[in-house]
PDB file of N, CA, C and O in Angstrom:
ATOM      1  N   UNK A   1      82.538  84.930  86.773  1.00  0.00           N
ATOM      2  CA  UNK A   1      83.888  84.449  86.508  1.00  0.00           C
ATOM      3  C   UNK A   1      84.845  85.012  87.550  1.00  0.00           C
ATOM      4  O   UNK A   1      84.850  86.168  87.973  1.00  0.00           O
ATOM      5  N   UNK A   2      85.704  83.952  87.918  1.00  0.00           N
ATOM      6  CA  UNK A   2      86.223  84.590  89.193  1.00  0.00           C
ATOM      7  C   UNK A   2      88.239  85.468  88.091  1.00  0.00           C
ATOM      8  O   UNK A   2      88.508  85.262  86.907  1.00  0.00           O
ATOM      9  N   UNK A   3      88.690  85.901  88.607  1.00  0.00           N
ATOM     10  CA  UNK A   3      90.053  86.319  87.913  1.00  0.00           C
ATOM     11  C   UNK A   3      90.897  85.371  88.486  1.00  0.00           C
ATOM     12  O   UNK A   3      90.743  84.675  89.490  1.00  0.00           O
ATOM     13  N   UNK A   4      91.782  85.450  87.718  1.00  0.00           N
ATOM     14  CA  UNK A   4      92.879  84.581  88.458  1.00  0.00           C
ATOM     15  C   UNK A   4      94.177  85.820  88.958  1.00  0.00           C
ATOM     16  O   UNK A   4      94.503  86.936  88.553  1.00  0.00           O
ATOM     17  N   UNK A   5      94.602  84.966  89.952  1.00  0.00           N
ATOM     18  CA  UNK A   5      95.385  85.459  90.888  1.00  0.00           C
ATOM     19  C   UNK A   5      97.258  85.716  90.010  1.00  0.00           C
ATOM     20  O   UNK A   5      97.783  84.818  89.351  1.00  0.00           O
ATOM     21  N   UNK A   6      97.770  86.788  90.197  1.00  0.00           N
ATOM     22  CA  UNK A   6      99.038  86.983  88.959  1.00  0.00           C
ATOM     23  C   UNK A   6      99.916  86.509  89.766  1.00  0.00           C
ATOM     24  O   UNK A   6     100.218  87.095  90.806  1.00  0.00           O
ATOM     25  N   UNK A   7     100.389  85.494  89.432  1.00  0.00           N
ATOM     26  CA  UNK A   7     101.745  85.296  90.171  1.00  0.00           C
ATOM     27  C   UNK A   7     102.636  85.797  90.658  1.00  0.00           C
ATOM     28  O   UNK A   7     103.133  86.785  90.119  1.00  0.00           O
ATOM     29  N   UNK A   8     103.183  85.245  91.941  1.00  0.00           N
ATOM     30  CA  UNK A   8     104.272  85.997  92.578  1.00  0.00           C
ATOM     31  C   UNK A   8     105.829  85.526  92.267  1.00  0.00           C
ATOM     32  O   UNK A   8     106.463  84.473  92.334  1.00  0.00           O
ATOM     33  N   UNK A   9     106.072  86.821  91.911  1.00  0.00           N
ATOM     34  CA  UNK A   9     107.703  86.816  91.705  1.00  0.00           C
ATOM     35  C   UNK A   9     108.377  86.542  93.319  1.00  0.00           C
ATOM     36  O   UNK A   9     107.788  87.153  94.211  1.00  0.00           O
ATOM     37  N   UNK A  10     109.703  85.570  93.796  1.00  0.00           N
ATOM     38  CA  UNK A  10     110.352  85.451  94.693  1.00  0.00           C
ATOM     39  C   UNK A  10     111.408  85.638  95.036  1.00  0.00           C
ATOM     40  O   UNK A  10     111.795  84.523  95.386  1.00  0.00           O
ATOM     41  N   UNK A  11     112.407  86.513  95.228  1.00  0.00           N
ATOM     42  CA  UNK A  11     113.742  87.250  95.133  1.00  0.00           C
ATOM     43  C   UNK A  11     114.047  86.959  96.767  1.00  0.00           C
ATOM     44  O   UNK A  11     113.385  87.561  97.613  1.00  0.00           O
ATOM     45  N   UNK A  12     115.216  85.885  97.199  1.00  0.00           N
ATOM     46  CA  UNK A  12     115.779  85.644  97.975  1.00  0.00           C
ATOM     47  C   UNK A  12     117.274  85.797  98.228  1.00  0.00           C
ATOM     48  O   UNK A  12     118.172  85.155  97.684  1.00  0.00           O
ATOM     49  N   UNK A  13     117.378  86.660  99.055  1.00  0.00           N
ATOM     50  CA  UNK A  13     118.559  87.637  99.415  1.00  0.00           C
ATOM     51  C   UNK A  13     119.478  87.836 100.806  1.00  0.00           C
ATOM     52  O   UNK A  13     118.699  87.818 101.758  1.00  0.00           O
ATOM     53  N   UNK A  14     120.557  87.979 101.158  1.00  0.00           N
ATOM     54  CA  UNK A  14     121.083  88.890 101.736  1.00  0.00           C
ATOM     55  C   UNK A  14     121.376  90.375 102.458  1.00  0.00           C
ATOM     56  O   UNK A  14     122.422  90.592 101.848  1.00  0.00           O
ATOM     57  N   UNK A  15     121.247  91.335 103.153  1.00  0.00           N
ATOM     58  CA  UNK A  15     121.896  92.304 103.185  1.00  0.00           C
ATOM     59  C   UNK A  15     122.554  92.455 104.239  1.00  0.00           C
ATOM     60  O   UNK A  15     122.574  91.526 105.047  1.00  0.00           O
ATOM     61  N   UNK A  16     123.085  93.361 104.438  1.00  0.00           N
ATOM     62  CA  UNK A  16     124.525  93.625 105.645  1.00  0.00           C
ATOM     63  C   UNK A  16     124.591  95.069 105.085  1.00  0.00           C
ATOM     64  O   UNK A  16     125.333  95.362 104.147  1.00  0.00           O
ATOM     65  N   UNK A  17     123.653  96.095 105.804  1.00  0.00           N
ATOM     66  CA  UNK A  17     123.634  97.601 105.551  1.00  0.00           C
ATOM     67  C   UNK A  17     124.015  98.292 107.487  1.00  0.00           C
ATOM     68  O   UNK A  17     123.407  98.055 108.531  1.00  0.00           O
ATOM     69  N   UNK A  18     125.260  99.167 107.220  1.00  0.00           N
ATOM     70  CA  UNK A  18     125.519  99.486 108.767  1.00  0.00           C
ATOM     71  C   UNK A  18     124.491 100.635 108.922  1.00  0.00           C
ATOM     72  O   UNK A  18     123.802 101.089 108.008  1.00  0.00           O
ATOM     73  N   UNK A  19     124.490 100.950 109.933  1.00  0.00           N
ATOM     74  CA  UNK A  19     123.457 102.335 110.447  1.00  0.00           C
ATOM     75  C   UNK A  19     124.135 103.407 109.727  1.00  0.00           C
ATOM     76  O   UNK A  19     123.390 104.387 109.742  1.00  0.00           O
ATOM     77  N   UNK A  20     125.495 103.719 108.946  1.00  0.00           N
ATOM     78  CA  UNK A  20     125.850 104.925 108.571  1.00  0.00           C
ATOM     79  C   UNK A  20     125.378 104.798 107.155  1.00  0.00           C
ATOM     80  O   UNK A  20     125.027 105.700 106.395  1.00  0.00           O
ATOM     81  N   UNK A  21     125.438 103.451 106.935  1.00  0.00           N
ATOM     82  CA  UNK A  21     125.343 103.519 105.198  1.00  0.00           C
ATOM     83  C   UNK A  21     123.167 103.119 105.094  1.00  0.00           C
ATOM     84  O   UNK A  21     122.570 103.034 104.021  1.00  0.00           O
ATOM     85  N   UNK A  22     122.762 103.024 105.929  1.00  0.00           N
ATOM     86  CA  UNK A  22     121.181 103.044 106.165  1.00  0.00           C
ATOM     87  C   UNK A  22     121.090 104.651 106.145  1.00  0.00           C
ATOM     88  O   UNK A  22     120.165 104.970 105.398  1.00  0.00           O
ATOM     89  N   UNK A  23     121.641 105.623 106.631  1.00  0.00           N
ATOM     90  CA  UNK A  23     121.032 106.871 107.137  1.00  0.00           C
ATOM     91  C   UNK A  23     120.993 107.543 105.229  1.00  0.00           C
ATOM     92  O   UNK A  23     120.130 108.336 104.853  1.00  0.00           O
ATOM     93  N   UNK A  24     121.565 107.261 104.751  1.00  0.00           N
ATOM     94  CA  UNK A  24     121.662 107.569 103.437  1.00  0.00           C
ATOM     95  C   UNK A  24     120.278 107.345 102.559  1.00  0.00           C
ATOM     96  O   UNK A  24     119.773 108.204 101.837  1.00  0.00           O
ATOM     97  N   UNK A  25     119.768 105.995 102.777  1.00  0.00           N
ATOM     98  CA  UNK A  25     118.006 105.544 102.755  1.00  0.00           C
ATOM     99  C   UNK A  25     117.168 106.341 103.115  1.00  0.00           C
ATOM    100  O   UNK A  25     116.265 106.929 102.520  1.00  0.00           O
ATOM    101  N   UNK A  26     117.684 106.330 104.635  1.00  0.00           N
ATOM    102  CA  UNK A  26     116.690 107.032 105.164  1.00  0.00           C
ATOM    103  C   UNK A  26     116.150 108.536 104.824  1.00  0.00           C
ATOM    104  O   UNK A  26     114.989 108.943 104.874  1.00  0.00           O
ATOM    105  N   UNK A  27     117.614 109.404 104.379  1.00  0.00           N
ATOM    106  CA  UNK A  27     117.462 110.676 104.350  1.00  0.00           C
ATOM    107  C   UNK A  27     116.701 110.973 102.917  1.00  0.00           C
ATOM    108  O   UNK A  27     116.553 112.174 102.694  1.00  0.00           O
ATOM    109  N   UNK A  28     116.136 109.968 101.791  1.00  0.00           N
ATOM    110  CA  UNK A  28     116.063 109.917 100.619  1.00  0.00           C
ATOM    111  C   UNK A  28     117.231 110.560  99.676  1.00  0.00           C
ATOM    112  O   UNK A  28     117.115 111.298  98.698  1.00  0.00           O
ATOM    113  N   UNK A  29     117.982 110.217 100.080  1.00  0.00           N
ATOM    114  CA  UNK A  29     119.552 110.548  98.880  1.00  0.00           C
ATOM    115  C   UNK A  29     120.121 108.876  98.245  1.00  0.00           C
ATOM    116  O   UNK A  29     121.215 108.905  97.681  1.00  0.00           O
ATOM    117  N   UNK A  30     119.698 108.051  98.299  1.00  0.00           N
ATOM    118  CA  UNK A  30     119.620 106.448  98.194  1.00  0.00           C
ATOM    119  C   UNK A  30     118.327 106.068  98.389  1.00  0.00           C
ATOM    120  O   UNK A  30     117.921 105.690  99.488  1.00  0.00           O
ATOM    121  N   UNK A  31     117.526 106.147  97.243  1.00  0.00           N
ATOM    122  CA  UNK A  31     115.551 105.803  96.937  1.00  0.00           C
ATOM    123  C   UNK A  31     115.773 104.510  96.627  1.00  0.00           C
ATOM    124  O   UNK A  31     114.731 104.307  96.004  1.00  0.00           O
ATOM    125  N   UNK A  32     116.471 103.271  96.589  1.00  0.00           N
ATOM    126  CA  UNK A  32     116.562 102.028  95.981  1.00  0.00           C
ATOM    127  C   UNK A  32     117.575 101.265  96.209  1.00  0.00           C
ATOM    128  O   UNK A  32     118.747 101.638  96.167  1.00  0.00           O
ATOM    129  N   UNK A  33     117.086  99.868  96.529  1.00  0.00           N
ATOM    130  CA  UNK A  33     118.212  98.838  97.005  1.00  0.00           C
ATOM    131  C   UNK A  33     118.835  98.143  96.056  1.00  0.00           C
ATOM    132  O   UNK A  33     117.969  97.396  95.600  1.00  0.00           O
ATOM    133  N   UNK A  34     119.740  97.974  95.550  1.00  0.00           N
ATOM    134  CA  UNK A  34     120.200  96.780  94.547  1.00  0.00           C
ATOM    135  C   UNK A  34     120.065  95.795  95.754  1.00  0.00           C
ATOM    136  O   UNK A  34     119.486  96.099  96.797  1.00  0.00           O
ATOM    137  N   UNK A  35     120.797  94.297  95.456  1.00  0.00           N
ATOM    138  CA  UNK A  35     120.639  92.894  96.206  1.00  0.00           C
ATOM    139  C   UNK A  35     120.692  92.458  94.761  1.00  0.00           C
ATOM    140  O   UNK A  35     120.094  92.805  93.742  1.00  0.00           O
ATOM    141  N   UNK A  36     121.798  91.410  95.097  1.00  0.00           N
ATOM    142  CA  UNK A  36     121.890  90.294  94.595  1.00  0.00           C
ATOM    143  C   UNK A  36     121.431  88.893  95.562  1.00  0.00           C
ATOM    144  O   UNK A  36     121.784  88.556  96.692  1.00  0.00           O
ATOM    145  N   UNK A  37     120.279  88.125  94.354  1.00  0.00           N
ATOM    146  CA  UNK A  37     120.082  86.985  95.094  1.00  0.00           C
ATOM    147  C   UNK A  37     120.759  85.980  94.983  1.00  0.00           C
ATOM    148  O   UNK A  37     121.822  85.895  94.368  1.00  0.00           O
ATOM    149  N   UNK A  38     119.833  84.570  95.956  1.00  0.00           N
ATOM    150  CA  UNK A  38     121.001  83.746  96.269  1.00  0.00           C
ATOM    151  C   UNK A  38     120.972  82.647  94.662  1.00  0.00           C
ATOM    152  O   UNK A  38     121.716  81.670  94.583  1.00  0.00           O
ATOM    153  N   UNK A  39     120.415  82.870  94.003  1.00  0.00           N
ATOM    154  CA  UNK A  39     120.316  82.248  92.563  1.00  0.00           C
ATOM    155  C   UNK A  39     120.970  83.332  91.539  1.00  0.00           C
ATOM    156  O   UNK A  39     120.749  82.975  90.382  1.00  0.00           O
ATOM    157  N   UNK A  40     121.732  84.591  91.613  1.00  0.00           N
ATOM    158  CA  UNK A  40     122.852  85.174  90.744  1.00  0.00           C
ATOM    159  C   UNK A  40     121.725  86.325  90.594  1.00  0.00           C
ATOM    160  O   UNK A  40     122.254  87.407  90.848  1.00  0.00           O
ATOM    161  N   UNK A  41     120.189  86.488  90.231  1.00  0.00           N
ATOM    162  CA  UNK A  41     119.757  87.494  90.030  1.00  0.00           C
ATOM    163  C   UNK A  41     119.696  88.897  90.606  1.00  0.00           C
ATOM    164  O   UNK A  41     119.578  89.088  91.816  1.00  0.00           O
ATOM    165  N   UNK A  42     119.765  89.712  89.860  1.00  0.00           N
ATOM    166  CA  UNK A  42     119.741  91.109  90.927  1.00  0.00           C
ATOM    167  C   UNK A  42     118.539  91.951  90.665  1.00  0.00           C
ATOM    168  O   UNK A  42     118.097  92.462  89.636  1.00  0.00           O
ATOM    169  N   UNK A  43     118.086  91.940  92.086  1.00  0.00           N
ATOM    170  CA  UNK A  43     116.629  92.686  92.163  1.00  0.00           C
ATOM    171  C   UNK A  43     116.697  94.190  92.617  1.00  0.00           C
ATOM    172  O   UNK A  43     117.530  94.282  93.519  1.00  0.00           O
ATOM    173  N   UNK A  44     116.126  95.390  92.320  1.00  0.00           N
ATOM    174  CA  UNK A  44     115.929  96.226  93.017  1.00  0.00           C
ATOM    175  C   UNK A  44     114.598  96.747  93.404  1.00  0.00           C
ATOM    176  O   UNK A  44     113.615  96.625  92.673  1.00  0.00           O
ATOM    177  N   UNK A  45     114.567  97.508  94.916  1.00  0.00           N
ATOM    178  CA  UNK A  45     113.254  97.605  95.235  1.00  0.00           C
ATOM    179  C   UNK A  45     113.516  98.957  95.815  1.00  0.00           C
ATOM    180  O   UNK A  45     114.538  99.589  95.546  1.00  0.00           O
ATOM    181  N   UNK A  46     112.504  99.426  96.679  1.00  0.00           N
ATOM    182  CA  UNK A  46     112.174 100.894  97.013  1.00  0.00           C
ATOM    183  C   UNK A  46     113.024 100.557  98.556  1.00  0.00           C
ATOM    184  O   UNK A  46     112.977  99.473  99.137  1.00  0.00           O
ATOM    185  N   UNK A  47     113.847 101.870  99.057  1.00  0.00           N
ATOM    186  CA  UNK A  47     114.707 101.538 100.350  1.00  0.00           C
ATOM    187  C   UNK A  47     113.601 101.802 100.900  1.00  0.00           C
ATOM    188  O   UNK A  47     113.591 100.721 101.488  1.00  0.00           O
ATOM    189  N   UNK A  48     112.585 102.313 101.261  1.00  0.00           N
ATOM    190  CA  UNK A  48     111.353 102.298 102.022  1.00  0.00           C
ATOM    191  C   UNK A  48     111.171 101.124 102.794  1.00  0.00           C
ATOM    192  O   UNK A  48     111.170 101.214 104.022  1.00  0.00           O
ATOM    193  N   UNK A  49     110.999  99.911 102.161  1.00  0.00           N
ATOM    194  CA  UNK A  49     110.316  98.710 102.404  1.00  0.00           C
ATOM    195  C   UNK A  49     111.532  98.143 103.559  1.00  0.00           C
ATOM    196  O   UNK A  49     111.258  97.294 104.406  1.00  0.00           O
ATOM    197  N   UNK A  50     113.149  98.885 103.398  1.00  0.00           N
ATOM    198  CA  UNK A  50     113.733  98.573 104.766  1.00  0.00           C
ATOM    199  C   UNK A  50     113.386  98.936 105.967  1.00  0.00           C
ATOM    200  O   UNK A  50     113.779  98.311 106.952  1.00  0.00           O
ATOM    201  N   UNK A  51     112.593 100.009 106.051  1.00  0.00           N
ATOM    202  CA  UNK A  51     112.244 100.577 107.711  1.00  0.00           C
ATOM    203  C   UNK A  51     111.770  99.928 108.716  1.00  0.00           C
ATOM    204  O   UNK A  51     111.803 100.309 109.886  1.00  0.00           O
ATOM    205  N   UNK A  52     111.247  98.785 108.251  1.00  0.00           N
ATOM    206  CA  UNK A  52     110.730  98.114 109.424  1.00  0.00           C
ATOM    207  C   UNK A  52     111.741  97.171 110.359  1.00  0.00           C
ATOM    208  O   UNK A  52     111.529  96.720 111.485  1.00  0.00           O
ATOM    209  N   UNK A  53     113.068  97.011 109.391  1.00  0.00           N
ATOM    210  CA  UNK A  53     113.940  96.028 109.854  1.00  0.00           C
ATOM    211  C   UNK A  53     115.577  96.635 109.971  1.00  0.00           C
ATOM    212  O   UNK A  53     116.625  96.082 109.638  1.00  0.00           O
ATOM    213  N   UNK A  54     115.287  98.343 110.737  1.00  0.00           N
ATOM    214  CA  UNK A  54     116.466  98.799 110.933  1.00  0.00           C
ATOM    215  C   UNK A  54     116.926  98.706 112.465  1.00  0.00           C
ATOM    216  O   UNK A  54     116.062  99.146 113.224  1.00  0.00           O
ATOM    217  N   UNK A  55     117.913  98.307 113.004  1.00  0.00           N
ATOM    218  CA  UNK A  55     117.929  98.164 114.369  1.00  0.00           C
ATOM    219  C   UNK A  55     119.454  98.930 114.898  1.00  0.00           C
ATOM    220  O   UNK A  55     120.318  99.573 114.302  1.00  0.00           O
ATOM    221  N   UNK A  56     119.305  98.579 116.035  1.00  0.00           N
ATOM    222  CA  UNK A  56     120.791  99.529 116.556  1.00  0.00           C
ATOM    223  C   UNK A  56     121.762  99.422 115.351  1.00  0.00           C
ATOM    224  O   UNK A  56     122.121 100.500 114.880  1.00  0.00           O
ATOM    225  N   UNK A  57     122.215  98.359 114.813  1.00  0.00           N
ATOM    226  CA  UNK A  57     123.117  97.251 114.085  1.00  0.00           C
ATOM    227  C   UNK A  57     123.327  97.482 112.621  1.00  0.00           C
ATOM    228  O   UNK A  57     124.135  97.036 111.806  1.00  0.00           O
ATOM    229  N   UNK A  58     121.933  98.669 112.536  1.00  0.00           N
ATOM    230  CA  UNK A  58     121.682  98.103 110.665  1.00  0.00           C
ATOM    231  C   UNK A  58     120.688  97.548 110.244  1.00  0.00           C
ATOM    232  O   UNK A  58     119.571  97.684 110.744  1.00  0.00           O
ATOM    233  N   UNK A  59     120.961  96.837 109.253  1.00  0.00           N
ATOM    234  CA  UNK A  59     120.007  95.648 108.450  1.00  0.00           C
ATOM    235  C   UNK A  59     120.525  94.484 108.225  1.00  0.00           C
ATOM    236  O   UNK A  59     121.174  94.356 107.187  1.00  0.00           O
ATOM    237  N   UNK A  60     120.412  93.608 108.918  1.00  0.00           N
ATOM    238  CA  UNK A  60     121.642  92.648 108.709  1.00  0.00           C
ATOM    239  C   UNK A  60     120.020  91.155 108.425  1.00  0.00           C
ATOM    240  O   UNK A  60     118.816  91.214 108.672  1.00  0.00           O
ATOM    241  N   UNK A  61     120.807  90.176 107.893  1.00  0.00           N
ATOM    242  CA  UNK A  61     120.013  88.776 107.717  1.00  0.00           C
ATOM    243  C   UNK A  61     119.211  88.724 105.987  1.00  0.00           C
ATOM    244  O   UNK A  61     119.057  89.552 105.089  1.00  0.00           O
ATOM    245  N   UNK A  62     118.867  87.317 106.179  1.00  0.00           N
ATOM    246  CA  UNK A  62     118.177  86.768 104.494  1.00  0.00           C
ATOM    247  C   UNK A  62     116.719  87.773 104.750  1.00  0.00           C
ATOM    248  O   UNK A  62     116.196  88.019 105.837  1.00  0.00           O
ATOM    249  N   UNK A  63     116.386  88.129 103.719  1.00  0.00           N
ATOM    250  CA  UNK A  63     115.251  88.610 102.990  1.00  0.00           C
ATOM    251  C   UNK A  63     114.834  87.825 102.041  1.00  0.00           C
ATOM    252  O   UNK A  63     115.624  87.147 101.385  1.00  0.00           O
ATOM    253  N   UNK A  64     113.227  87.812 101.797  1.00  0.00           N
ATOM    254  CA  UNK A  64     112.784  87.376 100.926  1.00  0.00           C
ATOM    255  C   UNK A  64     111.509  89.006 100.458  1.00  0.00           C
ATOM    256  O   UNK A  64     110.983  89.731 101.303  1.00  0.00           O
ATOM    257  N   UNK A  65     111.358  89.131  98.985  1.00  0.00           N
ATOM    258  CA  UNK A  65     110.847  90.369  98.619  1.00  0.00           C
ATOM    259  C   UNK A  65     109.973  89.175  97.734  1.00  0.00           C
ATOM    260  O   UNK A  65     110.338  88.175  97.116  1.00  0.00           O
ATOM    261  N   UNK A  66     108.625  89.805  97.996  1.00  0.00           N
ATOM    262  CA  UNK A  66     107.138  89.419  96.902  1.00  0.00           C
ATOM    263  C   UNK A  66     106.689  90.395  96.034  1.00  0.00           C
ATOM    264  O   UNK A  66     106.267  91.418  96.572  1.00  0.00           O
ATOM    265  N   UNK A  67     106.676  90.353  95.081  1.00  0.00           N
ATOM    266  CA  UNK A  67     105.802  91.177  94.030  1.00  0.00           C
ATOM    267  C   UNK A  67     105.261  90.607  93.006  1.00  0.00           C
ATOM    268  O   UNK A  67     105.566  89.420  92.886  1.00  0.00           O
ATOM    269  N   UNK A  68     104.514  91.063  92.168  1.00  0.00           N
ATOM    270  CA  UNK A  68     103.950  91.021  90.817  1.00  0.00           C
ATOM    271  C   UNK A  68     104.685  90.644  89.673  1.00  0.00           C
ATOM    272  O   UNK A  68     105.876  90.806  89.408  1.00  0.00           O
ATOM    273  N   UNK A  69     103.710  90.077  89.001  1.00  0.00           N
ATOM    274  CA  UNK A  69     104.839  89.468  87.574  1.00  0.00           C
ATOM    275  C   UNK A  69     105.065  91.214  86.786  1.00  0.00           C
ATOM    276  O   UNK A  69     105.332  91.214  85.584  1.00  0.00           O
ATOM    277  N   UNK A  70     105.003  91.925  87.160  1.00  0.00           N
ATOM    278  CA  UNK A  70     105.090  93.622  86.468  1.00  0.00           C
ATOM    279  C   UNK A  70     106.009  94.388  87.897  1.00  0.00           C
ATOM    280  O   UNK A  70     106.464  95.483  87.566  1.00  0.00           O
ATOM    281  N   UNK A  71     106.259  94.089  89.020  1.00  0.00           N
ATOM    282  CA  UNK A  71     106.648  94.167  90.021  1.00  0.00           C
ATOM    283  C   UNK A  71     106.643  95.361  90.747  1.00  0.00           C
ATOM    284  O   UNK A  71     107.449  96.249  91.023  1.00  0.00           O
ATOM    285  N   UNK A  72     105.270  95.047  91.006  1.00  0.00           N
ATOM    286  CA  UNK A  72     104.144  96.028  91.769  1.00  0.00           C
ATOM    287  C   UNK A  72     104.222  94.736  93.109  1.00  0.00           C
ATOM    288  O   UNK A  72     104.627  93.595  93.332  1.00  0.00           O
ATOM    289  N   UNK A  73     103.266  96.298  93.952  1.00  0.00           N
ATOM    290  CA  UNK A  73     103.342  95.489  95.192  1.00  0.00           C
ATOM    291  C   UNK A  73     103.663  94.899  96.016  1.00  0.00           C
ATOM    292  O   UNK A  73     103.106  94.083  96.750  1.00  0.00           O
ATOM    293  N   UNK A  74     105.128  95.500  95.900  1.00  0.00           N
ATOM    294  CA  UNK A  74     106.570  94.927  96.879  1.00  0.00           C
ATOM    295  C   UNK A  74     106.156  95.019  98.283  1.00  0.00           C
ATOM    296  O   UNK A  74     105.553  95.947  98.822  1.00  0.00           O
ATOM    297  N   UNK A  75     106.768  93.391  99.038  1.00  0.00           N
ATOM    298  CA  UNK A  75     106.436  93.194 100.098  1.00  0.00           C
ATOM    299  C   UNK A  75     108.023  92.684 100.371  1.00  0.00           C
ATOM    300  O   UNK A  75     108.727  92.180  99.496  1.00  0.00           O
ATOM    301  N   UNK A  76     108.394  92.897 101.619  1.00  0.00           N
ATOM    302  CA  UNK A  76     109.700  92.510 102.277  1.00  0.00           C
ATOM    303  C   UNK A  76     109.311  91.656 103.672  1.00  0.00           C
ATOM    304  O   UNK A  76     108.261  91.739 104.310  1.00  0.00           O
ATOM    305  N   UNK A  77     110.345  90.908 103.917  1.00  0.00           N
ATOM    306  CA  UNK A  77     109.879  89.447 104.895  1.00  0.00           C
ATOM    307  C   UNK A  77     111.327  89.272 105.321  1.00  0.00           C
ATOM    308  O   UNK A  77     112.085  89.349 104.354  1.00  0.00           O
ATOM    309  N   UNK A  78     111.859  89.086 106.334  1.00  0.00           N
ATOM    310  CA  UNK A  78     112.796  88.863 107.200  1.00  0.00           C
ATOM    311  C   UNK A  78     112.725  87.308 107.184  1.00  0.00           C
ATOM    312  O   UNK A  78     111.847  86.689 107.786  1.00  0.00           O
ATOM    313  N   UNK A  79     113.571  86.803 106.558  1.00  0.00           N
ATOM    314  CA  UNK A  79     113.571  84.991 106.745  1.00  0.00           C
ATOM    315  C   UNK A  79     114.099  84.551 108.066  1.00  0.00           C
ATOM    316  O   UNK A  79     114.160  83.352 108.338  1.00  0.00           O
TER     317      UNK A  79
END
């Protein structure tokens, strides 16, 4: 019997974080992002999953975040 696959939750978002208000993430004194998406819901995830998309500038542009119907396994995606 094969399992079936748990569906993915889809949280499509915004952010606009400057490099002063990122260093706060970074330093772990801010462990978690609120975001409101573009359908009214508000998701939060681990500020971790920003590091890959910090640049001179910040964090700026749409995100899309994947996880679990229990919301495990957060994945972040630069739209």
């Amino acid at each position: 019997m094969f399992e079936q696959p748990l569906a993915m939750l889809r949280f499509n978002f915004r952010l606009n974080i400057s490099t002063q208000e990122y260093v706060q993430y970074y330093r772990g004194n801010v462990r978690n992002v609120i975001a409101t998406c573009s359908d009214g819901r508000t998701v939060q995830f681990p500020a971790g999953l920003l590091t890959a998309f910090v640049t001179s500038a910040g964090i700026r542009g749409a995100f899309e975040l994947l996880c679990d119907e229990q919301g495990k396994g957060a994945q972040l995606f630069k739209r």
